[in-house]
Each structure stands twice: as C-alpha cells, then as structure tokens.
N, C-alpha and C positions, 0 to 999 in steps of 0.2 A: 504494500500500500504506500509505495511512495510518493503519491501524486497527494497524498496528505499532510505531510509535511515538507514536500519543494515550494518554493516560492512559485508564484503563479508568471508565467510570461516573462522571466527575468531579461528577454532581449529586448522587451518594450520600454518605450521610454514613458514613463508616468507624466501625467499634469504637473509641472510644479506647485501648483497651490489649486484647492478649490475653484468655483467659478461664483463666486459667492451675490457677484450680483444677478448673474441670469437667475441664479437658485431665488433669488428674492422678488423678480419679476415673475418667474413661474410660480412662485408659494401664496403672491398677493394675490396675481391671477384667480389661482383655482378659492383662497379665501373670500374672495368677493364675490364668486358665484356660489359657493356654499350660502355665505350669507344673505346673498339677492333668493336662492332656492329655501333655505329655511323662513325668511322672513315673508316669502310669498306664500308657504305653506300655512305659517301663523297668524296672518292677517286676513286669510281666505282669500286671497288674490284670484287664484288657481282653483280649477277642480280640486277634490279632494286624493291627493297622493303627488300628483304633478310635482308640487315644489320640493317635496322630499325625493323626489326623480331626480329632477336636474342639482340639487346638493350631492345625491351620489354619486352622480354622471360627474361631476366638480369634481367631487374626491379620485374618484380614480384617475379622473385623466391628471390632475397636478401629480397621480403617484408616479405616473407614466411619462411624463414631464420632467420630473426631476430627477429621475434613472436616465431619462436619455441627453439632458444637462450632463449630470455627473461623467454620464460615457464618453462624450464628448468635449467634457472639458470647457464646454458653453463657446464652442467654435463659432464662427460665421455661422450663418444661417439656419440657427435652430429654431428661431422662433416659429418660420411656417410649419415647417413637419409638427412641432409641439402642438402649433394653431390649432394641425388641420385634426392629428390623433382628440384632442380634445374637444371640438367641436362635435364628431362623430361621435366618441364616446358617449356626449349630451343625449347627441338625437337616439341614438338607439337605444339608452336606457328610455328617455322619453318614452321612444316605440314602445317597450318592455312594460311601460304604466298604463298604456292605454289600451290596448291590446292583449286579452289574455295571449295569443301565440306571438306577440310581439315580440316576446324574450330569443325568439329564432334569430334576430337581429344579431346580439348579441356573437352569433358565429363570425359575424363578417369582421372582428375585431382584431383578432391573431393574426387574418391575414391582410389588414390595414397594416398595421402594425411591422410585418415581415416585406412590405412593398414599401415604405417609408426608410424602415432600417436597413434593404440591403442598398440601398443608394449613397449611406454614409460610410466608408469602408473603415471608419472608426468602433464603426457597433459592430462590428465581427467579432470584435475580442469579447464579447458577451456570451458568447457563443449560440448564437440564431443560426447558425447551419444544423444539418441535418446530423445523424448516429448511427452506428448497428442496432440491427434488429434485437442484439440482446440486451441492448442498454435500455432501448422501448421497453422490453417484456419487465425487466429488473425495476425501472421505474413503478408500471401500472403494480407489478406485484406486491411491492413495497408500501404502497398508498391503498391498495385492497388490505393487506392484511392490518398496518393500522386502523383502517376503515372497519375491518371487522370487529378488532380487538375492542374499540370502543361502541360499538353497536352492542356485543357481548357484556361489556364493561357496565355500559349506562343501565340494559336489561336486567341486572341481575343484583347488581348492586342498589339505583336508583328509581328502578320500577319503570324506567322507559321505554315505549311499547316502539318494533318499527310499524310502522303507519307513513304510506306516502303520502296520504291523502288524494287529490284531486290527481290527474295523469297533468292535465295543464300546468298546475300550481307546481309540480314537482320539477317540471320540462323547465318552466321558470328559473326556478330556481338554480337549475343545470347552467341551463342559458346564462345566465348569470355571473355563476363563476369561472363559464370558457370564456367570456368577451371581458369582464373584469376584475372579478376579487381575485383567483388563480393567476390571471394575465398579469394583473399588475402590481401583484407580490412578487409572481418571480420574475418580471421586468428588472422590475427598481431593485426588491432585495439580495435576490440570487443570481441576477444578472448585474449592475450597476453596481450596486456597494458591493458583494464580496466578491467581486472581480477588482474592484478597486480598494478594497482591504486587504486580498492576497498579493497584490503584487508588492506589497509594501511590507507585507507579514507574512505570517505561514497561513498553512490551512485554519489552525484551530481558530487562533484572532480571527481572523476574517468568518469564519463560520457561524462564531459566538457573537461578534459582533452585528451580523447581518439578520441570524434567527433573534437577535434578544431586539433589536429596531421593529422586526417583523412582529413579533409577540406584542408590541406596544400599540402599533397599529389596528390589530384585532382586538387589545382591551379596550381602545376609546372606541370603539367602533358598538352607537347605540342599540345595532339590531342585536348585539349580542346579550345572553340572557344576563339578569345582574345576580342573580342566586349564588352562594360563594362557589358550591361542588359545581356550577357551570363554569366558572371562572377559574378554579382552580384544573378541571378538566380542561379548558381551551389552553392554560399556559403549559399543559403536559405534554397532548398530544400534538398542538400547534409549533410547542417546540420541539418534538420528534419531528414531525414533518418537514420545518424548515433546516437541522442536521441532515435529514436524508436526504432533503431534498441539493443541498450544499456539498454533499458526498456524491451525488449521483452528476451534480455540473463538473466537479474536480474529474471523476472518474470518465465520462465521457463528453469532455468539455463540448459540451451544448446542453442549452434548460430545457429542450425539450422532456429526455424522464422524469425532470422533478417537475415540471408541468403536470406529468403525465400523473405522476404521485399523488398532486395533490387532487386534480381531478375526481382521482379515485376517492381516496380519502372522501372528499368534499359529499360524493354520489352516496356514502355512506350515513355520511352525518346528517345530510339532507334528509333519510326517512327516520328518523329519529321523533317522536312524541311524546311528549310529556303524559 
C-alpha cells in the first residue's frame, strides 16, 4: 500500500499560496443566493419549497465552485465554467421541486461537470479520467457493504424499518445525490482539497483533513436528523465513507469508485424509516 503514504504528484508544481480572493467571490456568490432562497422561502415569496430549492441548488454549486477554484489555483477564466456549473445546478434542483420526476434532471450534472473540466487541463490532476473495471467493482462494493452494515445497524439497534416509500420520492432522492450531494462532496473534498492536501502531505493528512471538512459539511446540513444516535451515526459512517472513499482516489487515482461508494452507501440510507 504504498500509494498511502507517497506524497501525491511530487513532479507537480503546487499553487504557491491559496487563491483566497476568487475563494471569497465564489463563497459571497453562493451566500447571497442561499440567502435571496431562504429568505424567499420565509417571507412566502415562492411557492411552497421553491426557495428552499434554489438555497440548495446555492449550496452545492458554491461546493462545486470552490473545488474547482482551489484546483485551479483561481486561474484566468474560472468565473464562466463556475457561472455556468452553478447556474445549472439552480435550474435542475429547481426542476427536482416542481416536478415529482424532475429529480431525473439531476443526471445531466456529472456530465456538465466532466464537459467543463476536461477543457481545463489543470482539473486532470483531480483525477476525472476514467479506471479498471476492478477499481469500479471495489468502489460500489465498498459503499454496498457500508450501506448494508448501517441498514442492519439502524434495524436492530434503533428500530428503523427499511421502507422506500413512494418509487418517485425515492428516485428523488437518488436523483439527488448523483447530480449533487455525492457530486459535490467528492468534487471539492476528494477531488480539490485532498488532492491538494496530498501533494503537500502524505496520504493520512490529507485524508483526515479532507473527511473531517467533509463531516462538517453534513452536520450543518438542516435536512439532516438533529437526534444525537443520528448525529452520532452520520459522523461514523460518513466518516468511513469519506476514508474509503480517499483510499479508493489514492489507489486508483480517479473519484470515480468513491463516487461510486458513496452512491451506494447513499441508495442504502435513502430507504431507511424511522
């Protein structure tokens, strides 16, 4: 397991410092449309959900924004690709609120995403190329059997039934985490920072430093339950996922298997019931 403790890319030559004012352009950005979407939802501006749409749609695309800042070092001409990843993101979660099968949207995200970034030849060291088949299989397996262990886990210990519910309501929710909670965790975290925490550290720093950012993420994140054994369960197995998922970039440098990880993971926790 040497690709765990070599330094990541040692013939690259790193950013010398942060890019710290695009980072502040892209963090107002997505903060003022968070706040233009919560505040449309609170005042009743909008239908009811709409504003809480477009604050998600915010959220992710600034997560998305800020990884491909950081990848690039806040080069020439990031603000369009940023514009345009973020604008999309908006309308298709939009789609995803109005639309029970809206959330299908959602698919065309990854590969917005893969059409913007192979045009930068700086995002390659992210690793957005392709893998062997067995790093695929290694991925999904890895994110099914977390996936199981806490369906098992929640069942038996906390009385949680699986239950999908609705076929819609669940597709949703899928939807959801291929176009953006999955996307643009391992964008920014597993792509952007511990790509740029390994080149400068070994595997572990960068790994710990990228899952423990990640984990932060998911606790402020409102949809998540406030109960403690839910909180305590999301910083366990969320932090299993993002180790694996950081083992599986080192081992076959591209996010596609711990994409693929969490996917799984995700399709598990999704039929979860209280």
């Amino acid at each position: 397991m040497l690709t765990l403790s070599a330094p990541f890319d040692p013939a690259a030559v790193a950013s010398p410092r942060l890019p710290i004012r695009a980072f502040a352009r892209t963090g107002a950005a997505a903060t003022l449309a968070v706040a233009a979407g919560a505040a449309a939802e609170a005042l009743g501006a909008v239908p009811a959900g709409l504003g809480r749409a477009l604050a998600m749609g915010a959220v992710h695309a600034g997560l998305i924004g800020l990884g491909w800042v950081l990848a690039t070092g806040g080069s020439p001409g990031w603000p369009g690709p940023v514009a345009r990843l973020g604008v999309a993101m908006t309308l298709v979660t939009v789609a995803a609120r109005l639309t029970p099968w809206g959330a299908v949207a959602f698919g065309l995200m990854p590969l917005l995403l893969l059409i913007e970034a192979h045009r930068v030849p700086a995002l390659r060291v992210l690793g957005i190329g392709g893998c062997c088949p067995r790093h695929v299989v290694a991925g999904l397996a890895a994110g099914a059997f977390l996936g199981a262990h806490v369906l098992i886990t929640a069942s038996f210990t906390f009385g949680h039934r699986v239950h999908v519910g609705s076929l819609a309501a669940y597709a949703g929710a899928l939807g959801y985490d291929v176009g953006a909670n999955v996307l643009s965790a391992e964008w920014l975290f597993r792509g952007a920072v511990f790509s740029w925490a390994w080149r400068r550290f070994t595997f572990w720093p960068a790994a710990l430093v990228s899952t423990a950012l990640a984990l932060l993420r998911y606790l402020l994140d409102p949809a998540l339950p406030h109960a403690a054994e839910a909180r305590a369960g999301a910083i366990f197995y969320l932090g299993l996922v993002g180790l694996v998922a950081c083992a599986l970039r080192a081992w076959s440098g591209s996010l596609l298997p711990g994409y693929l990880a969490g996917l799984a993971f995700f399709a598990a926790y999704r039929a979860l019931a209280p």
